[in-house]
N, C-alpha and C positions, 0 to 999 in steps of 0.2 A: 770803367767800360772801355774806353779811348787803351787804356793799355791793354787789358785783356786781348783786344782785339788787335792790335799792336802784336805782343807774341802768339797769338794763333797763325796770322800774315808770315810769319818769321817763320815759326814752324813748318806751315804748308813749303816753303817758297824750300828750306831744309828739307824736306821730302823729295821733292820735286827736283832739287839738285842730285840727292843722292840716288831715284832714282833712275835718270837722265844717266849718272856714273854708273852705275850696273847695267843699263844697256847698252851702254858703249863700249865700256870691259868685255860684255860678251859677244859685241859684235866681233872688237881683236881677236877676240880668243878663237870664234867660227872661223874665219880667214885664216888666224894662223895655223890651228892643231886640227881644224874641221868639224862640223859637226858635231856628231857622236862623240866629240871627244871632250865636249864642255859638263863642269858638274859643277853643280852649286856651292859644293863646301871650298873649291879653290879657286871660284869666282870671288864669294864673297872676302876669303883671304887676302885675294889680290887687289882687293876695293879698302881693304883692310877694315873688314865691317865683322861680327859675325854670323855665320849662321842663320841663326834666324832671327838677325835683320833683314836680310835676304829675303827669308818667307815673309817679313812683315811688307814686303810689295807685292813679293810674288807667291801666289799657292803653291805652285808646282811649277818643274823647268821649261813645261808645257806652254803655264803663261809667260814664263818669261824670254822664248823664244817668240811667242805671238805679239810678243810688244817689241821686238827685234826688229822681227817685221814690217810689223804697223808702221813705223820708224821709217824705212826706205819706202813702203809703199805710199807712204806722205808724197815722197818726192820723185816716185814713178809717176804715181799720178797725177800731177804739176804738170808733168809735159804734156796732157793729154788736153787739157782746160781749152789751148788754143786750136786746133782740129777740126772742130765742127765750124769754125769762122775762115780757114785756108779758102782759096781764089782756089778749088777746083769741085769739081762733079761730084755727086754724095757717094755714087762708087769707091772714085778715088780719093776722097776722104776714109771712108771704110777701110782700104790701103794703106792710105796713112795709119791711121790708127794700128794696123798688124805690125809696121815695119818698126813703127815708134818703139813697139814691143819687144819686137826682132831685139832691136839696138840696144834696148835696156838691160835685159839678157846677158847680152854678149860683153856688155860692160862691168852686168853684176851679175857673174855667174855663182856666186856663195849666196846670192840674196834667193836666185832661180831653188837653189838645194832644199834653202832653208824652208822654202813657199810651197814645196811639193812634199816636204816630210812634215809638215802642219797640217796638210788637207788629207792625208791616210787616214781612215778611217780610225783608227785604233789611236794615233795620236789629236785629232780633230775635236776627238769626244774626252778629251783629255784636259781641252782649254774652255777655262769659265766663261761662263757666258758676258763678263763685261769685257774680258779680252778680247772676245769673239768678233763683238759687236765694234768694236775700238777696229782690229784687222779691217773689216768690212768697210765701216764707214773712211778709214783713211784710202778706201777703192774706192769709193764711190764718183769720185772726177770721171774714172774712168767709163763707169756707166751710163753716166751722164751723156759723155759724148757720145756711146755708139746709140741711145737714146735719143740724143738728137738729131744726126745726121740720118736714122732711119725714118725718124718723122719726116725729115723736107725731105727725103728720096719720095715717102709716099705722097705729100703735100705737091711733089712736084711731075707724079708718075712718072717717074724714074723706077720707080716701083709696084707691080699691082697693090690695086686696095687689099688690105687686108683681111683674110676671114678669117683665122684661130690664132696666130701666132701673134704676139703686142710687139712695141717695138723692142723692150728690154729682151723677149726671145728673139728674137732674131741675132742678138750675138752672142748666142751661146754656141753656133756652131765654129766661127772664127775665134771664140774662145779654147771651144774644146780644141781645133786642129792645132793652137800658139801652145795651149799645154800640153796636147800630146806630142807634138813636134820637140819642145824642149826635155821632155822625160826621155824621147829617145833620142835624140842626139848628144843628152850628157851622160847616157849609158854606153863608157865604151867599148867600141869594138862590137855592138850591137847590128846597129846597121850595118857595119861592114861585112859583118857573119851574112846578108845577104846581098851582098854587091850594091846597096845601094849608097849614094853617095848625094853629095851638096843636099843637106836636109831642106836648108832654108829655103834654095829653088824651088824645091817639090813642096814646101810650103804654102807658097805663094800661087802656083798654083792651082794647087788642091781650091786654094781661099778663092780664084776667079772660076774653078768649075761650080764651085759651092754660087758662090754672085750668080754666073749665068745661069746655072741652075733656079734660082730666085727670080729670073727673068728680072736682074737690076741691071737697066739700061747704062751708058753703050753699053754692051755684050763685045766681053772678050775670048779668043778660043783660046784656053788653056796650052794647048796642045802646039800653040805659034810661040814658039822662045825666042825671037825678035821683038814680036808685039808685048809678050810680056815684059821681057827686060827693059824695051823702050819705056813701057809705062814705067816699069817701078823706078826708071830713073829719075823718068818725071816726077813723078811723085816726092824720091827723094830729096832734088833740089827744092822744090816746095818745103819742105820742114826745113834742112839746111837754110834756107832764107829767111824762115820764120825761128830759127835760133830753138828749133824743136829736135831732143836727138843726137845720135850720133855724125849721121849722115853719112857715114862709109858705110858699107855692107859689113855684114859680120864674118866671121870665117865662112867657108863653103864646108868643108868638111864636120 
């Protein structure tokens, strides 16, 4: 028994190596050639495995992109853990939370590509449900925190009580504006077809009409780009000192 279970140990731990090496290989591979330009038969050549070894981790390049994923989303989500405990106002913790995002982006912008050609519908419905579930759960830090910093916003009326919205909806809207902001600034030459410029300002923005919209006290006017900048710079020395992030702004453009 004691051996049996001795090479079962062995085996898993041999899995679990090689498939750690196929998601590594395909991470190079997105970075270097791009995307669209990854295919399984000269992946696994290049893990020097074949074929369908490959499949025996992966069903489709569908799952083996969503485990790419899951992979940096591990350690996106890591910086978010300490946010809901920063020394500032549940507002600007919320802030926090955008900008952490901002910076991550900006630092992994092949990780941004990979995370928006995963949730299209047509490739979404492509990955099995335990890959799915894997993607999700290695976000879930993330939830967490805008989960908790909306509770002590309410806990502390900072925010009205609640009537339909929980607190996990309530960041769907600072979700939706970080993904639609990065869909269109890594399309280029997009917004510039309409003269607009610096995404991530009008980001941030958008995210304190959205707050004061919510009546989430202080109340900031969008529309004051002193007060705004002041804040977020506050804000960012806040994570910069909590070793959260990048701490420089991202490009403007």
């Amino acid at each position: 028994m004691l051996s049996a279970m001795t090479t079962g140990d062995r085996k898993r731990r041999e899995r679990e190596t090689r498939e750690a090496l196929f998601i590594e290989r395909a991470h190079e591979r997105i970075r270097e050639d791009g995307l669209l330009a990854l295919q399984m038969s000269k992946l696994a050549a290049d893990c020097e495995y074949a074929t369908g070894t490959l499949y025996q981790h992966f069903e489709s390049k569908e799952d083996l992109l969503a485990a790419v994923a899951a992979r940096t989303t591990l350690q996106r989500a890591a910086l978010f853990r300490a946010i809901p405990e920063l020394s500032l106002g549940t507002r600007s913790r919320m802030l926090a939370i955008v900008l952490t995002d901002i910076d991550f982006a900006a630092q992994n912008p092949d990780y941004y590509r990979l995370t928006q050609y995963l949730v299209t519908e047509v490739v979404w419905a492509n990955v099995s449900v335990p890959r799915r579930m894997a993607l999700l759960e290695a976000g879930k830090p993330i939830s967490e925190a805008v989960h908790a910093v909306v509770a002590e916003a309410r806990e502390r009326s900072d925010l009205p009580p609640a009537r339909e919205i929980s607190e996990d909806e309530m960041g769907l809207g600072p979700w939706a504006l970080n993904v639609g902001m990065q869909s269109l600034a890594s399309a280029r030459g997009l917004l510039d077809a309409y003269d607009i410029h610096r995404p991530y300002d009008h980001l941030i923005r958008h995210f304190h009409a959205l707050m004061t919209g919510w009546r989430w006290e202080p109340r900031l006017d969008p529309d004051e780009p002193t007060v705004v900048r002041a804040e977020t710079e506050r804000v960012r020395a806040a994570l910069h000192d909590a070793g959260i992030g990048a701490g420089d702004a991202p490009p403007a453009g």
